[in-house]
C-alpha positions in Angstrom: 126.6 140.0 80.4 126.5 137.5 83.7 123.1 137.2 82.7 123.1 135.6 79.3 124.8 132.7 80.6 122.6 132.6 83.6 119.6 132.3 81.1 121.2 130.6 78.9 121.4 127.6 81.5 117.7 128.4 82.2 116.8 127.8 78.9 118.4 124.6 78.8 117.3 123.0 82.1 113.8 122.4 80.7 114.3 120.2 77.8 116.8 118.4 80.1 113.8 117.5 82.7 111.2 117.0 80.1 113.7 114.6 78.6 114.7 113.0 82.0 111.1 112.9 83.0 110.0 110.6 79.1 112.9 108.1 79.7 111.7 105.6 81.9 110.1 103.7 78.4 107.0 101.7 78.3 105.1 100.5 81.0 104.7 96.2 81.0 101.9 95.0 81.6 101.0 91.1 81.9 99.2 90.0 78.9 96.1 87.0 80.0 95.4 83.8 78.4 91.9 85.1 76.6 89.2 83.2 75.1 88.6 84.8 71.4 85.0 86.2 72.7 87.0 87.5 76.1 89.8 89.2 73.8 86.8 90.8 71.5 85.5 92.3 74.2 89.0 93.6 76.1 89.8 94.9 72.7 86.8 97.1 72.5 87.0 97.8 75.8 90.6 99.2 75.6 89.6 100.6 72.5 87.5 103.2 74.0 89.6 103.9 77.4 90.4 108.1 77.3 93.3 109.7 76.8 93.7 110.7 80.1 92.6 109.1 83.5 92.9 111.2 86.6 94.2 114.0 84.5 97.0 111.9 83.9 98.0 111.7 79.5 98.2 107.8 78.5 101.7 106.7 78.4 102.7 103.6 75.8 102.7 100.3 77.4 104.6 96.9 76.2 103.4 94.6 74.7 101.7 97.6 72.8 99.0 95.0 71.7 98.2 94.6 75.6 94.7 94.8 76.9 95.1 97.6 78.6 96.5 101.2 79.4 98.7 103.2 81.4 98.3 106.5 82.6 100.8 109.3 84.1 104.5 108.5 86.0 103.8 106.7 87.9 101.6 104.9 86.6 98.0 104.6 87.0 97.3 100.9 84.9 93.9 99.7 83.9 94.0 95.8 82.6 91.2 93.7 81.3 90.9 90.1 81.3 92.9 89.6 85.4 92.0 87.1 87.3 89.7 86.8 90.6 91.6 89.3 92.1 93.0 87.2 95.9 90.3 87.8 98.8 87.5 88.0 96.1 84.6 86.1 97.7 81.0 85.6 97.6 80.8 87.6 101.2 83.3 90.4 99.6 82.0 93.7 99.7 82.3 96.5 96.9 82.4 100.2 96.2 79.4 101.0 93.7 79.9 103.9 91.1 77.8 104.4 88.7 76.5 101.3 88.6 79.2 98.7 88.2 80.4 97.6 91.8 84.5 97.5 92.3 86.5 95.2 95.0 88.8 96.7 96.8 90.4 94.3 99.2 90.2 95.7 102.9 93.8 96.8 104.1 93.3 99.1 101.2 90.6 100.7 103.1 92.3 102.1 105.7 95.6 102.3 104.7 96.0 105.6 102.4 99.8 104.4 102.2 98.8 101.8 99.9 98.8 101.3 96.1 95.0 100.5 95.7 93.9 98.0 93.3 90.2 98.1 92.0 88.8 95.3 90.1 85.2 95.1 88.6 85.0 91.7 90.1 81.2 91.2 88.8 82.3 91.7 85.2 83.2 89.0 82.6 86.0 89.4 81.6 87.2 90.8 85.0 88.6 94.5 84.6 91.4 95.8 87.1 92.8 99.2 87.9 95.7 99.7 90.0 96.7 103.2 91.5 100.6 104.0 92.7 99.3 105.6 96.6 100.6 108.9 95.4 97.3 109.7 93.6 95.0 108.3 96.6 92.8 109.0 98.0 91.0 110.9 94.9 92.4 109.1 91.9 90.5 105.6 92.7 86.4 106.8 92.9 87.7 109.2 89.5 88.9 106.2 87.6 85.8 104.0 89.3 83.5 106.9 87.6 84.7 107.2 84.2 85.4 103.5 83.8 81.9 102.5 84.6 80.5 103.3 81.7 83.2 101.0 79.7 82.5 98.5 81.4 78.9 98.3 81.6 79.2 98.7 77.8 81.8 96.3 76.6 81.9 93.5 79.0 79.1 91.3 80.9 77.7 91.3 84.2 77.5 88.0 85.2 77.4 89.2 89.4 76.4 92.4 91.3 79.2 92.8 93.2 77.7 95.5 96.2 
């Protein structure tokens, strides 16, 4: 008889963490001022983003209407429509995968302690992906790799950025 309580207890802790683990609610994300052809294009873009990045399921964002996705807990966030991202330059250099060229800024590089934030600076309208360090060093040439094709398909090169 011990036992039945025992796994009784056991049988409850699970839905206890899988609730725990679903609280935390949507992920927010900013939401850019977009010209209507800009939005078009972020819209197909997003559109098309998997349902898992990095192995990681998508998770609901707020605004839900957002340009972009979020991935896993942490999580992994891909936005379309950012800015030039801050050390973005014409003497920048860039990561290539499969074509489409991502900046990374340089303490990133070499510091595996980091959050790492990759943006398809070369792009119009600008794509950005940033990475919680806990996935690094693996998660950011995955996401580089199956975003490419995205990119290269919904929005337009306007720069090689190598």
């Amino acid at each position: 008889m011990p036992r039945r309580p025992h796994l009784t207890l056991a049988g409850l802790a699970l839905p206890l963490t899988l609730l725990a683990a679903g609280c935390g609610g949507p992920v927010q994300v900013d939401v850019p001022e977009l010209s209507r052809a800009d939005q078009a294009a972020c819209d197909a873009f997003t559109a098309d983003l998997p349902a898992t990045l990095y192995d990681e399921e998508r998770v609901d964002i707020e605004p839900a209407d957002a340009p972009a996705a979020a991935y896993g807990d942490p999580a992994i966030v891909v936005r379309c429509g950012v800015g030039v991202p801050k050390g973005f330059d014409e003497t920048a250099s860039c990561e290539s995968a499969n074509g489409v060229g991502y900046y990374i800024p340089d303490e990133q590089y070499t510091d595996q302690g980091l959050d790492l934030t990759l943006t398809a600076a070369g792009y119009r309208p600008r794509v950005e992906v940033s990475i919680p360090s806990r996935y690094r060093p693996n998660a950011g040439p995955a996401a580089m790799a199956v975003l490419a094709p995205l990119i290269k398909q919904h929005l337009t090169l306007v720069d090689d950025c190598n």
